[in-house]
C-alpha positions as CSV (number, residue, x, y, z in Angstrom):
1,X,-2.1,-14.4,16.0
2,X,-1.2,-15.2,12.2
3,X,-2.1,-12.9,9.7
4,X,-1.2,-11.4,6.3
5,X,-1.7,-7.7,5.0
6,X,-3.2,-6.7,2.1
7,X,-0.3,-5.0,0.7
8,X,-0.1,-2.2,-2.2
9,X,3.4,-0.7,-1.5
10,X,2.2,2.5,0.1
11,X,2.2,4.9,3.2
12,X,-0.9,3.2,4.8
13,X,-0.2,-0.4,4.6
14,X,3.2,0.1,5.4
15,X,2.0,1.8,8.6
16,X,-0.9,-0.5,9.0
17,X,2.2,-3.2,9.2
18,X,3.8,-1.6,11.8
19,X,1.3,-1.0,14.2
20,X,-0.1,-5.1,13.9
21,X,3.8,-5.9,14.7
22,X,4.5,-3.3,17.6
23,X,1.2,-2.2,18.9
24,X,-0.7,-5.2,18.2
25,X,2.1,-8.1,18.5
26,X,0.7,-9.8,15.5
27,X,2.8,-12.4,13.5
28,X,3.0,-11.3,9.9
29,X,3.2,-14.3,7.7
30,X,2.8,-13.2,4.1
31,X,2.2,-9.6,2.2
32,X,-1.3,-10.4,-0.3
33,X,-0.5,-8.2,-3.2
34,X,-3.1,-7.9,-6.6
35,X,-1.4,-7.3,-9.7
36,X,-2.1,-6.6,-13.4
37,X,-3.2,-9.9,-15.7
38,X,0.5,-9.5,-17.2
39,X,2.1,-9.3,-13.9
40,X,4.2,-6.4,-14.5
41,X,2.3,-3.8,-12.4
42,X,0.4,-3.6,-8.9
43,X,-3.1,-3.4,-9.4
44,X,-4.0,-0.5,-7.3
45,X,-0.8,1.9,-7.5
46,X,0.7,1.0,-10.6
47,X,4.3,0.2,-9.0
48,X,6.1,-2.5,-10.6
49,X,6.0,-5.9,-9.4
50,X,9.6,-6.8,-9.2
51,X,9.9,-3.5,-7.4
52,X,7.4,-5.0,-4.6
53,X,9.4,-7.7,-4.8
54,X,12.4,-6.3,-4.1
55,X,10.5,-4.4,-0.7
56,X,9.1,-7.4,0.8
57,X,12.8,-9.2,-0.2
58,X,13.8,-5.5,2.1
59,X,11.4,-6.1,4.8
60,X,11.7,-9.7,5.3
61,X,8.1,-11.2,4.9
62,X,7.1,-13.1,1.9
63,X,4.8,-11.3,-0.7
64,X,2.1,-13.2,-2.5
65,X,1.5,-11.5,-6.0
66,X,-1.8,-12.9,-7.8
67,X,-3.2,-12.0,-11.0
68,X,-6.2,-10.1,-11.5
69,X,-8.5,-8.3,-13.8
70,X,-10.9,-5.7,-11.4
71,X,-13.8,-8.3,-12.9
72,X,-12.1,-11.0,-10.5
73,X,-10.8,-9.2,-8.2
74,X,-12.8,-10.7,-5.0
75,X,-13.0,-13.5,-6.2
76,X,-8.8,-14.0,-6.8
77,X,-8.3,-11.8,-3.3
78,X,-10.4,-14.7,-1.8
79,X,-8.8,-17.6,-3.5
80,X,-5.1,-16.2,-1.8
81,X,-6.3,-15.7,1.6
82,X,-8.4,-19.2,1.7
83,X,-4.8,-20.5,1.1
84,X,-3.4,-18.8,3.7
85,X,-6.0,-19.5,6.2
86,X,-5.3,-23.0,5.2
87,X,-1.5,-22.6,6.3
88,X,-2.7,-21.8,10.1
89,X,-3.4,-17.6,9.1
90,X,-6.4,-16.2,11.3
91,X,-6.7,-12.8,10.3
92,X,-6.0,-10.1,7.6
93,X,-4.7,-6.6,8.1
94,X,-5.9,-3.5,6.3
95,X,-4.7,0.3,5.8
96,X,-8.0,1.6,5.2
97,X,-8.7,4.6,6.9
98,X,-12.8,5.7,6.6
99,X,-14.2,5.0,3.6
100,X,-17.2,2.7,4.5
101,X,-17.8,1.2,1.1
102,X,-14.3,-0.2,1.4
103,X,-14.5,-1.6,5.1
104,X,-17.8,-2.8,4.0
105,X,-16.3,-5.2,1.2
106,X,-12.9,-6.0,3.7
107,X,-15.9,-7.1,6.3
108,X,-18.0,-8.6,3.8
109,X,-14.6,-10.9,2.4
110,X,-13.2,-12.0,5.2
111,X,-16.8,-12.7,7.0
112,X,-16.9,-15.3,3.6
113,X,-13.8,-17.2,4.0
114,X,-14.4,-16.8,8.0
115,X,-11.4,-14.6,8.4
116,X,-10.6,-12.1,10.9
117,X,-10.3,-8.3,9.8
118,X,-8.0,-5.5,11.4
119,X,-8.1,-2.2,10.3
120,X,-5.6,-0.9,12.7
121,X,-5.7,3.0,11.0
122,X,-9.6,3.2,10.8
123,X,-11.0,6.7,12.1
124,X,-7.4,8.2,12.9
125,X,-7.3,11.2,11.6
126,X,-4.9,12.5,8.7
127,X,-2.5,14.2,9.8
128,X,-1.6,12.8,12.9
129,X,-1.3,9.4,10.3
130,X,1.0,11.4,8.4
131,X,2.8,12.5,11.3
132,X,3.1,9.1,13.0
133,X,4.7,7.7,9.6
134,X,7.3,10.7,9.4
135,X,8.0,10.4,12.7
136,X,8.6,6.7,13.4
137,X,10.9,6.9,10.0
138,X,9.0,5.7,7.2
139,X,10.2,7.0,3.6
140,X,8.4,7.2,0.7
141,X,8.1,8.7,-2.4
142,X,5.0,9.8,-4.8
143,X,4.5,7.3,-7.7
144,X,0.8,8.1,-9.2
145,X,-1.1,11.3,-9.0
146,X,-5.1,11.8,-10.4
147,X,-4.2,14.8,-12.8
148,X,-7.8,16.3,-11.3
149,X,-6.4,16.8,-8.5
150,X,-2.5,16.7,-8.3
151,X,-0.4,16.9,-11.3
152,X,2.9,15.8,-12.9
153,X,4.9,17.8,-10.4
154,X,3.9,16.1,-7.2
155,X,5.2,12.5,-8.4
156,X,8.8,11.6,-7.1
157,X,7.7,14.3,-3.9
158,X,9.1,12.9,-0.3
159,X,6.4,12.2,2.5
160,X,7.9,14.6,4.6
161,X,6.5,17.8,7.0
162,X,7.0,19.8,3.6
163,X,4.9,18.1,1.8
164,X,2.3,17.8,4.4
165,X,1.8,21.2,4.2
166,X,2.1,22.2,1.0
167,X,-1.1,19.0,0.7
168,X,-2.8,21.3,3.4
169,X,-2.5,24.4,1.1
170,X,-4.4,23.1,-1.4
171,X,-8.3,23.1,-1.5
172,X,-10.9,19.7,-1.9
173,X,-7.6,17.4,-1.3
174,X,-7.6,14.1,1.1
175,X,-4.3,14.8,3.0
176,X,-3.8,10.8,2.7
177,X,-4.8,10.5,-0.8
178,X,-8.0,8.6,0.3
179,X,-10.2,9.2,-2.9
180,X,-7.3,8.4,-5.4
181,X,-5.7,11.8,-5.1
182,X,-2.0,9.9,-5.1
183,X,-0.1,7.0,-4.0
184,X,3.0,6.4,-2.6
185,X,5.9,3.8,-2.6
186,X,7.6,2.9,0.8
187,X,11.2,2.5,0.5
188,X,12.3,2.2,4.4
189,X,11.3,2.4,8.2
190,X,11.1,0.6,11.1
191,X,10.0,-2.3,9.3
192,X,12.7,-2.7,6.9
193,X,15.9,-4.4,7.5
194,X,17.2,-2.5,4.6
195,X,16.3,0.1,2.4
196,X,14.9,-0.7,-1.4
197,X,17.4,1.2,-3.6
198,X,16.1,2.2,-6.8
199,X,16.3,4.6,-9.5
200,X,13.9,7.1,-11.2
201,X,12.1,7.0,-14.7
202,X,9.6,8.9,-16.8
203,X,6.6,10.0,-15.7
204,X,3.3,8.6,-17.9
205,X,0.3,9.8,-18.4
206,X,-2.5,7.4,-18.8
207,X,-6.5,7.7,-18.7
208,X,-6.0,11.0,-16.3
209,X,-3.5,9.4,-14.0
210,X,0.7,10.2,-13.7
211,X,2.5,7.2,-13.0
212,X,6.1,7.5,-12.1
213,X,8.4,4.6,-13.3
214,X,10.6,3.1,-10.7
215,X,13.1,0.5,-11.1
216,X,15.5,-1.9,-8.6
217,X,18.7,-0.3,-9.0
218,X,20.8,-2.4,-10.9
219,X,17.7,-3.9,-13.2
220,X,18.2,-3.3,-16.7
């Protein structure tokens, strides 16, 4: 089966991409990735586009960046996959774990354009997600925190066993980062050919969230 996965650079999708390749022996045609109006950022983590770029150029599936403001959001996310249904893609793969207001609009989407959803992490629980994506060699690095809940010191953090538990040490957090807590940016694993080298800016702080700057190595 064809299908293309919502994509945000992150832990989840990246995982959510590797289980529809090995577990589920789908054919991934094309990473659907929502960025700012001006096309400089992702939409949902802040990580810059030519940075995404530069993964799916790592990874070896074609990324699909489209424009959006969060007013047309659906309506653009529907517009992208239309087209790729029209190219012979029957489904579209998710990292969403068990928030129901999010499968809700996923199911709601795709039952619109008559598209197929797979949420292949949906009810796993967290740690042993976290696990799996240390263990199967995923690496990734913190890019945003919500200062309510993580601050300034947790960006440019490894996913790794040490960072799982100093998460667990902490009270009212969502060891994935479910409610916004952080986000990640997945620079290799099993489903890269290479890995994304890149190099480290300032951190910014902007209506309550830290962003981390990352650039392509080698971009001005």
């Amino acid at each position: 089966m064809r299908v293309f996965i919502s994509w945000s650079g992150g832990k989840e999708t990246s995982l959510a991409c590797y289980r529809a390749i090995k577990i589920w022996n789908l054919e991934i045609k094309y990473l659907l990735n929502m960025v700012s109006e001006d096309g400089m950022h992702s939409r949902s983590h802040g990580i810059s586009s030519d940075l995404l770029i530069a993964q799916a150029e790592a990874i070896g599936i074609p990324i699909v960046q489209r424009k959006t403001a969060w007013q047309n959001y659906e309506e653009e996310f529907k517009r992208a996959a239309s087209d790729f249904k029209n190219e012979g893609v029957q489904a579209g793969v998710f990292g969403d774990i068990d928030l129901q207001e999010h499968r809700d609009w996923v199911e709601k989407v795709c039952k619109e354009i008559d598209i197929k959803p797979i949420l292949p992490l949906w009810e796993e629980e967290r740690e042993r997600l976290l696990e799996e994506f240390i263990r199967v060699g995923f690496k990734a690095v913190v890019v945003a925190t919500n200062s309510d809940f993580l601050g300034e010191e947790w960006l440019g953090r490894e996913i790794d066993k040490k960072f799982v538990e100093d998460l667990k040490a902490l009270s009212n957090i969502d060891l994935c980062g479910e409610r916004g807590e952080y986000h990640t940016f997945v620079y290799d694993g099993p489903i890269f050919k290479r890995p994304v080298e890149f190099t480290v800016g300032k951190s910014v702080l902007k209506d309550k969230q830290w962003f981390l700057e990352l650039k392509e190595k080698g971009e001005d």
